[in-house]
FIRO-971971 format. One record per atom (N, C-alpha, C): atom name; x, y, z; residue number from 1. Coordinates in steps of 0.001 Angstrom, whole numbers, plus 500000, padded with zeros to 6 digits. Example, Ala and Ser with C-alpha at 12.3 -4.5 7.8 and 13.67 -1.06 7.14 Angstrom:
// residues 2
<site atome="N" c1="513190" c2="494310" c3="507800" num="1"/>
<site atome="CA" c1="512300" c2="495500" c3="507800" num="1"/>
<site atome="C" c1="513200" c2="496700" c3="507800" num="1"/>
<site atome="N" c1="512850" c2="497750" c3="507080" num="2"/>
<site atome="CA" c1="513670" c2="498940" c3="507140" num="2"/>
<site atome="C" c1="512900" c2="500030" c3="507870" num="2"/>
// end
This chain:
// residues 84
<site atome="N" c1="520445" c2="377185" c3="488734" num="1"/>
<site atome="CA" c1="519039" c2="377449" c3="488483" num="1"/>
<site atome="C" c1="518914" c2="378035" c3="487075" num="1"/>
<site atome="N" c1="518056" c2="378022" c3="486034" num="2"/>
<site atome="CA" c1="517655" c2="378366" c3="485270" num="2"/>
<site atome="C" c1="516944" c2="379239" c3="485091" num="2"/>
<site atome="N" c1="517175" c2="379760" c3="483817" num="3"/>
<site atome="CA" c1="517343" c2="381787" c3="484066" num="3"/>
<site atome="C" c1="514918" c2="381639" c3="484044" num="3"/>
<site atome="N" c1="514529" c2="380382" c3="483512" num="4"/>
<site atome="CA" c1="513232" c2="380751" c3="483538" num="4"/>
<site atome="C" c1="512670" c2="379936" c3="484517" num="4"/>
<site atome="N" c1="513298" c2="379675" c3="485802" num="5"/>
<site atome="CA" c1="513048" c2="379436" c3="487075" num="5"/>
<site atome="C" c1="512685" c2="380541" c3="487457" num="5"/>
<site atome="N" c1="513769" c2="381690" c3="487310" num="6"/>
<site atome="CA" c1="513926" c2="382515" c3="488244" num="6"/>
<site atome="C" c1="512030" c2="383384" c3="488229" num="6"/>
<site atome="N" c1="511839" c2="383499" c3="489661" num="7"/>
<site atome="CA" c1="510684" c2="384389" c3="489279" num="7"/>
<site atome="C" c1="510704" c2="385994" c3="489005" num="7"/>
<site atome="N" c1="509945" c2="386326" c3="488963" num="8"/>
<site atome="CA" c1="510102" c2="388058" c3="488386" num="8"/>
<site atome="C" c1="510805" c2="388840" c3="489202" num="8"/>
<site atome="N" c1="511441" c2="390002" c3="489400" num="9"/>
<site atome="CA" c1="511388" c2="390573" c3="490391" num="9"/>
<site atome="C" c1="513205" c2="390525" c3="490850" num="9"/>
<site atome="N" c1="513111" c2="388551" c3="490776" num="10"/>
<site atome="CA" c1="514174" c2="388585" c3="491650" num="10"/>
<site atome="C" c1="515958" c2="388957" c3="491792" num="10"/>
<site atome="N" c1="516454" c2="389507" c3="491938" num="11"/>
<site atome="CA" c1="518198" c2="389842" c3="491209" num="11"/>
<site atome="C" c1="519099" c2="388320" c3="491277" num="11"/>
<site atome="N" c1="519438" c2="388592" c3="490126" num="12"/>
<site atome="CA" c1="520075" c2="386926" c3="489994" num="12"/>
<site atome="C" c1="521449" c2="387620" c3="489150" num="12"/>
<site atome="N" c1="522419" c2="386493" c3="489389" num="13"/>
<site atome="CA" c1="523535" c2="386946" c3="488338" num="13"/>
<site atome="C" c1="523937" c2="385688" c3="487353" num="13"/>
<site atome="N" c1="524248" c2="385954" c3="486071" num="14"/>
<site atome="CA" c1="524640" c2="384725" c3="485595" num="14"/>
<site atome="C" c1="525841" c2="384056" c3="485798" num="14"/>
<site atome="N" c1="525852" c2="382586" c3="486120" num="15"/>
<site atome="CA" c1="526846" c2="382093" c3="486209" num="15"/>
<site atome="C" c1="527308" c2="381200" c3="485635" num="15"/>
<site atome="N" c1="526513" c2="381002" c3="484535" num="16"/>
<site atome="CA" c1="527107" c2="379601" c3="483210" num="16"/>
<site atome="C" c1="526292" c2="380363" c3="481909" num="16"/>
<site atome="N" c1="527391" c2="380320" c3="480745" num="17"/>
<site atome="CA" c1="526409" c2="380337" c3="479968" num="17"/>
<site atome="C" c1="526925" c2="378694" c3="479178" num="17"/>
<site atome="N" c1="526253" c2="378157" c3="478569" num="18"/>
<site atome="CA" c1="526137" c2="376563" c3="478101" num="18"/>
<site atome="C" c1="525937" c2="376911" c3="476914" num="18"/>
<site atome="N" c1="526991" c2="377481" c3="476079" num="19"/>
<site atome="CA" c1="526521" c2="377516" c3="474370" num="19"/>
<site atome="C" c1="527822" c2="377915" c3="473989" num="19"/>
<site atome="N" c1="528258" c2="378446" c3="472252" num="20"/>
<site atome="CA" c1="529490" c2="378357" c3="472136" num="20"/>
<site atome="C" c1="529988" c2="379601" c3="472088" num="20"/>
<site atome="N" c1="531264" c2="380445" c3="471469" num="21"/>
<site atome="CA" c1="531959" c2="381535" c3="471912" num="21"/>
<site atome="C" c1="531069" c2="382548" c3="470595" num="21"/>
<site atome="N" c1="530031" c2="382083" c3="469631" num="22"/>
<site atome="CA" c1="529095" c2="382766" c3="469146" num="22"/>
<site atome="C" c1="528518" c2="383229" c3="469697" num="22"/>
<site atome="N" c1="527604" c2="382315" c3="470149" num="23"/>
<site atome="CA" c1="526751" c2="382674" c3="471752" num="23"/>
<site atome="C" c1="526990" c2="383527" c3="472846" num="23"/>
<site atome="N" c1="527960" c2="383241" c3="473586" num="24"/>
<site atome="CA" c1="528807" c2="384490" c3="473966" num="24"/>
<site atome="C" c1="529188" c2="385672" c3="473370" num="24"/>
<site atome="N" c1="529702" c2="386001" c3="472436" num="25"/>
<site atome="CA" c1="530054" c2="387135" c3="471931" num="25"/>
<site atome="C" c1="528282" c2="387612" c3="471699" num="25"/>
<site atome="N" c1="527604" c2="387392" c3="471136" num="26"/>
<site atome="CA" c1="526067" c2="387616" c3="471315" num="26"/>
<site atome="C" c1="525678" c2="388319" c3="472269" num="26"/>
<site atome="N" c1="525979" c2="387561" c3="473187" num="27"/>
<site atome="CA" c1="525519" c2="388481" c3="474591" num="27"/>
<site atome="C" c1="526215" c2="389351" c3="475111" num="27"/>
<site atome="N" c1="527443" c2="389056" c3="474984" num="28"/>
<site atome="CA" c1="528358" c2="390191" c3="475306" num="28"/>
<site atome="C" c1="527974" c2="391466" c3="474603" num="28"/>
<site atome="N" c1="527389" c2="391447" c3="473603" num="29"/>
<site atome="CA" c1="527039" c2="392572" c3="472538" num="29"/>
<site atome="C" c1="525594" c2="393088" c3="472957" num="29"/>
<site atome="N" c1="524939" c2="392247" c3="473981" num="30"/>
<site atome="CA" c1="524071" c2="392977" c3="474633" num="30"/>
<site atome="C" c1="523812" c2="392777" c3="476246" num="30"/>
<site atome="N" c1="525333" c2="393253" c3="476488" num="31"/>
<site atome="CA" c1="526089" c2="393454" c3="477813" num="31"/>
<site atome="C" c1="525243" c2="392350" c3="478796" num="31"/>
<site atome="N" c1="525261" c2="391110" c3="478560" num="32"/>
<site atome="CA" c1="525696" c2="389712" c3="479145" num="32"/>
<site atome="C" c1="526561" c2="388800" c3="479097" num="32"/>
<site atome="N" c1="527039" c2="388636" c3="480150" num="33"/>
<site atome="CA" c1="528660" c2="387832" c3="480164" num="33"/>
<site atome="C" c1="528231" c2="387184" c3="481701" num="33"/>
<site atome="N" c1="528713" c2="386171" c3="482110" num="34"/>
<site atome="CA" c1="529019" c2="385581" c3="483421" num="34"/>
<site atome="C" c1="529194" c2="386623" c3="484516" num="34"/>
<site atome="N" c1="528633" c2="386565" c3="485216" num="35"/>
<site atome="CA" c1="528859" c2="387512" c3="486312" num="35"/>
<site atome="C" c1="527539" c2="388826" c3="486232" num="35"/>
<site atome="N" c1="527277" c2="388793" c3="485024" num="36"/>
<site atome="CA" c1="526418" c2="390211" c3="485584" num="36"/>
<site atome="C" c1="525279" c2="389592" c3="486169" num="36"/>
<site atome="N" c1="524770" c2="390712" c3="486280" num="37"/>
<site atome="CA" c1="523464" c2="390919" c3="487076" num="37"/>
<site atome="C" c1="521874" c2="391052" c3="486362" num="37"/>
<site atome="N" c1="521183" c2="390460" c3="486799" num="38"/>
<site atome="CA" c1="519915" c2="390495" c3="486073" num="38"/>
<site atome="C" c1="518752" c2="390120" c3="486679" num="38"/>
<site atome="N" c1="517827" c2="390569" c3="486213" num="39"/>
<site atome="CA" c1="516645" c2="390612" c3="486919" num="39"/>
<site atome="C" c1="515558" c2="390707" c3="486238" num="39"/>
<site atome="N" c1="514537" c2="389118" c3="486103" num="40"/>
<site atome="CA" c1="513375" c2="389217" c3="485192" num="40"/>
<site atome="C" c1="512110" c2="390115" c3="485356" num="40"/>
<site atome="N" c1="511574" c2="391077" c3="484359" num="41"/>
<site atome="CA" c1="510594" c2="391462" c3="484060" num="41"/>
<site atome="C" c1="509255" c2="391142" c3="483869" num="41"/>
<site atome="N" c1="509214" c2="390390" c3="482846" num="42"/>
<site atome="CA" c1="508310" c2="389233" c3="482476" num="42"/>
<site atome="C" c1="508935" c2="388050" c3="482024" num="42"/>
<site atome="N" c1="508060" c2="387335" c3="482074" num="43"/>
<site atome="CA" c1="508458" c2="386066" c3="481390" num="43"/>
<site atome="C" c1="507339" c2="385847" c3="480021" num="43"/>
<site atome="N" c1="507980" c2="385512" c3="479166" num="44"/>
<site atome="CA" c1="506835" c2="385482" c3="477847" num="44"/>
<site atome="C" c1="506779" c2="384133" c3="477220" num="44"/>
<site atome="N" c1="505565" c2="383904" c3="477350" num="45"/>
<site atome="CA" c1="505514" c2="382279" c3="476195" num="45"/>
<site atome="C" c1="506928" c2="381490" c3="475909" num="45"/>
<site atome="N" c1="508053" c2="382189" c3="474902" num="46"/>
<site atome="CA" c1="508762" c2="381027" c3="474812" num="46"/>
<site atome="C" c1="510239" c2="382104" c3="475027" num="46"/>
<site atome="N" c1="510404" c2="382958" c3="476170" num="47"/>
<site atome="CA" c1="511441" c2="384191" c3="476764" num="47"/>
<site atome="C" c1="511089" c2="384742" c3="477387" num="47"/>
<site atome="N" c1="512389" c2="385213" c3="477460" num="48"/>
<site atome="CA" c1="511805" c2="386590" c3="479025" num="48"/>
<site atome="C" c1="512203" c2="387732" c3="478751" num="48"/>
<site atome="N" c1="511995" c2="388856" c3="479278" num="49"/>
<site atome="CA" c1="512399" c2="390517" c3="479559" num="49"/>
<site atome="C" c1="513115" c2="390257" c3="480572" num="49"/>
<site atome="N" c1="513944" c2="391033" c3="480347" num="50"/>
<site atome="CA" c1="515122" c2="391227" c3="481790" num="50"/>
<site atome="C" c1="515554" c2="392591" c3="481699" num="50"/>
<site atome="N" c1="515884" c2="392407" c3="483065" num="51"/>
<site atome="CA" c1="516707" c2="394228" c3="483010" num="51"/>
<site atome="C" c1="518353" c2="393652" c3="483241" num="51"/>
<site atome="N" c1="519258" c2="394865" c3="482846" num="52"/>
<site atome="CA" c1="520383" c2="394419" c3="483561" num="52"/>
<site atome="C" c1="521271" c2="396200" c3="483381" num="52"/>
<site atome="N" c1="521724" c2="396550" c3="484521" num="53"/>
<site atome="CA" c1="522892" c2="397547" c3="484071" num="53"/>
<site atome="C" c1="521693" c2="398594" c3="483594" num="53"/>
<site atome="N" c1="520546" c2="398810" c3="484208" num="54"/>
<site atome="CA" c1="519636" c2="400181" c3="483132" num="54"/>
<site atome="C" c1="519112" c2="400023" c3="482106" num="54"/>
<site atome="N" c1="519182" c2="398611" c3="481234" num="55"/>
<site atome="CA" c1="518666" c2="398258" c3="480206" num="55"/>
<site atome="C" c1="517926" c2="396982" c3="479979" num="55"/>
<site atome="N" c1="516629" c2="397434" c3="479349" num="56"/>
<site atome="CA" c1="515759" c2="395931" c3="478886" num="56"/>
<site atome="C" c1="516311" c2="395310" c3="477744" num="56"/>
<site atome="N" c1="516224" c2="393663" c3="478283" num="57"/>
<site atome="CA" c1="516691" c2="392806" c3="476719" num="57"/>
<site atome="C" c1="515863" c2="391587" c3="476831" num="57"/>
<site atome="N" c1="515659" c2="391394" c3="475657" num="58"/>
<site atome="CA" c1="514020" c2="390335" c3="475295" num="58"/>
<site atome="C" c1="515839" c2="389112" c3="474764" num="58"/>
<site atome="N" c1="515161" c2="388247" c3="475560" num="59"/>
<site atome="CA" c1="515551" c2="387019" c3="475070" num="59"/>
<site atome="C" c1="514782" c2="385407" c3="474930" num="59"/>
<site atome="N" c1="515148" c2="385020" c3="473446" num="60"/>
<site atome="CA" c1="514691" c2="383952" c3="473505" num="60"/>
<site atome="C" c1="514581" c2="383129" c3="474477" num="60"/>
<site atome="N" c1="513324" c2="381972" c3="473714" num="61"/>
<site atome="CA" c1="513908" c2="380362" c3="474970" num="61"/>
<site atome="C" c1="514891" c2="379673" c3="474630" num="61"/>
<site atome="N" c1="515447" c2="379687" c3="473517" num="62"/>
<site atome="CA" c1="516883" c2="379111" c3="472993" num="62"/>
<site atome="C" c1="518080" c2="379354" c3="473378" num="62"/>
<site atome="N" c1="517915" c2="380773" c3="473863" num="63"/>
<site atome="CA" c1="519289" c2="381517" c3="474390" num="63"/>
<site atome="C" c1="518647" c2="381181" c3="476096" num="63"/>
<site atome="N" c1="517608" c2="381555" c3="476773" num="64"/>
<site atome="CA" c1="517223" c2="381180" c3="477996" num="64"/>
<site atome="C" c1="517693" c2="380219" c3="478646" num="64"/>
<site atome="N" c1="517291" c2="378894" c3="477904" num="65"/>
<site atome="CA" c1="517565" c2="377989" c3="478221" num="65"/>
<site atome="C" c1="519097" c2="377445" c3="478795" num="65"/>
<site atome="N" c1="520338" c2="378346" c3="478115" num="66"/>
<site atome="CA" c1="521435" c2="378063" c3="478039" num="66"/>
<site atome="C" c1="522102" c2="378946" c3="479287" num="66"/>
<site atome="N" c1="521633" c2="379862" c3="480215" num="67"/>
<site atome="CA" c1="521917" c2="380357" c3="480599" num="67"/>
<site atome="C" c1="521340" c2="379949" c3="482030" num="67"/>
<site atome="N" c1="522641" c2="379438" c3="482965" num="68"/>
<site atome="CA" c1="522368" c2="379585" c3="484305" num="68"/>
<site atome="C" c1="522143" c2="380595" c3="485179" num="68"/>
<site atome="N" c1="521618" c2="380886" c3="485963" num="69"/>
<site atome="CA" c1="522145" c2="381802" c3="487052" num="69"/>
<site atome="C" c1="521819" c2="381865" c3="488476" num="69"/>
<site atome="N" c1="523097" c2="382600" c3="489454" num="70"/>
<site atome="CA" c1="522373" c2="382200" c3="490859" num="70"/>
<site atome="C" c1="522141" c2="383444" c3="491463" num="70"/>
<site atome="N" c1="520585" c2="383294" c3="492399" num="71"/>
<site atome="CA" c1="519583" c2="384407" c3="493006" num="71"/>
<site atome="C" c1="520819" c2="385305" c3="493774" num="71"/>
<site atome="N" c1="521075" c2="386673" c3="494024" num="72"/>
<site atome="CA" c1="521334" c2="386992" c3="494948" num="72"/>
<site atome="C" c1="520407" c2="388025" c3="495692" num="72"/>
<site atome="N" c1="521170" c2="388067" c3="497355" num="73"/>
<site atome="CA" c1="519822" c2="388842" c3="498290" num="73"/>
<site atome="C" c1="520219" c2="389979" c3="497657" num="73"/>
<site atome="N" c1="519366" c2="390724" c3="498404" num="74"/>
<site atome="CA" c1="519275" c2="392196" c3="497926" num="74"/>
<site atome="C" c1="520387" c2="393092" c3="498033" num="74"/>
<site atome="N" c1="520778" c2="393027" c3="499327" num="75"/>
<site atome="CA" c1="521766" c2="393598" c3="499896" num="75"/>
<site atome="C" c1="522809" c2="393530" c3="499088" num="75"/>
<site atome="N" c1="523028" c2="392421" c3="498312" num="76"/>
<site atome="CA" c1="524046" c2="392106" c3="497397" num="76"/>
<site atome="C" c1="524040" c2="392537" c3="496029" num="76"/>
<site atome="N" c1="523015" c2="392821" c3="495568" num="77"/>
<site atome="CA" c1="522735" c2="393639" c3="494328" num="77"/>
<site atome="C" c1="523250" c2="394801" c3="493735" num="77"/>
<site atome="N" c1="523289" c2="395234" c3="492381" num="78"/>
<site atome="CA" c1="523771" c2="396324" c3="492235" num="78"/>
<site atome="C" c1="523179" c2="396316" c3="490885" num="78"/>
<site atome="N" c1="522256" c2="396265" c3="490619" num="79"/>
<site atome="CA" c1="522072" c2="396363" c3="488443" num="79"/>
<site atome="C" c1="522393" c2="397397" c3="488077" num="79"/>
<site atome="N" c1="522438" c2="398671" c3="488894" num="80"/>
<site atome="CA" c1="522862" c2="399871" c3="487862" num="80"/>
<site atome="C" c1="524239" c2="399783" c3="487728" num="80"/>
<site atome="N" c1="525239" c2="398949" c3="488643" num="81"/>
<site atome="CA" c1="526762" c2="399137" c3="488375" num="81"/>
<site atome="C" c1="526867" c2="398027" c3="487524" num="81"/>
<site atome="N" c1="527715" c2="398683" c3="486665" num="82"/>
<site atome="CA" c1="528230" c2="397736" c3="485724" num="82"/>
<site atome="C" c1="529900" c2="397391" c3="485928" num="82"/>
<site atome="N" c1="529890" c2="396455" c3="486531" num="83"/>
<site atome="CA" c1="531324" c2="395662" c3="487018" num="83"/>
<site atome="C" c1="532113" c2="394984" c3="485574" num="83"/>
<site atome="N" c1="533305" c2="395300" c3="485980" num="84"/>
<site atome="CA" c1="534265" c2="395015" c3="485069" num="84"/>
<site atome="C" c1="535262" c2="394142" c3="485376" num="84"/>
// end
């Protein structure tokens, strides 16, 4: 699913990112990598707000776009832990 599928609210984690090890290191630098956890805020014209780990990050639709991720239930959630 695609990270601007997801509707607001819901806890999702990423599980592809589709761009190159620039791209990655990018996000890694604003603690996104495969596996975390995230959860949209808003969605804006051409990005979204997300939370992840205690922190908001505005991302493009360029970087959006490249980024899969799948919903999890609640029960399964954790955004304030940051897994290693």
């Amino acid at each position: 699913m695609s990270l601007f599928e997801l509707p607001v609210g819901t806890p999702a984690r990423i599980a592809e990112i589709r761009g190159g090890q620039q791209l990655a290191r990018r996000l890694l630098g604003l603690g996104l990598r495969v596996g975390s956890e995230v959860a949209i805020l808003h969605h804006r014209p051409r990005g979204v707000v997300l939370s992840t780990g205690g922190t908001r990050v505005a991302l493009g639709g360029g970087v959006v776009e490249k980024l899969s991720v799948e919903p999890v239930s609640t029960g399964e959630a954790s955004l304030g832990r940051q897994e290693g």
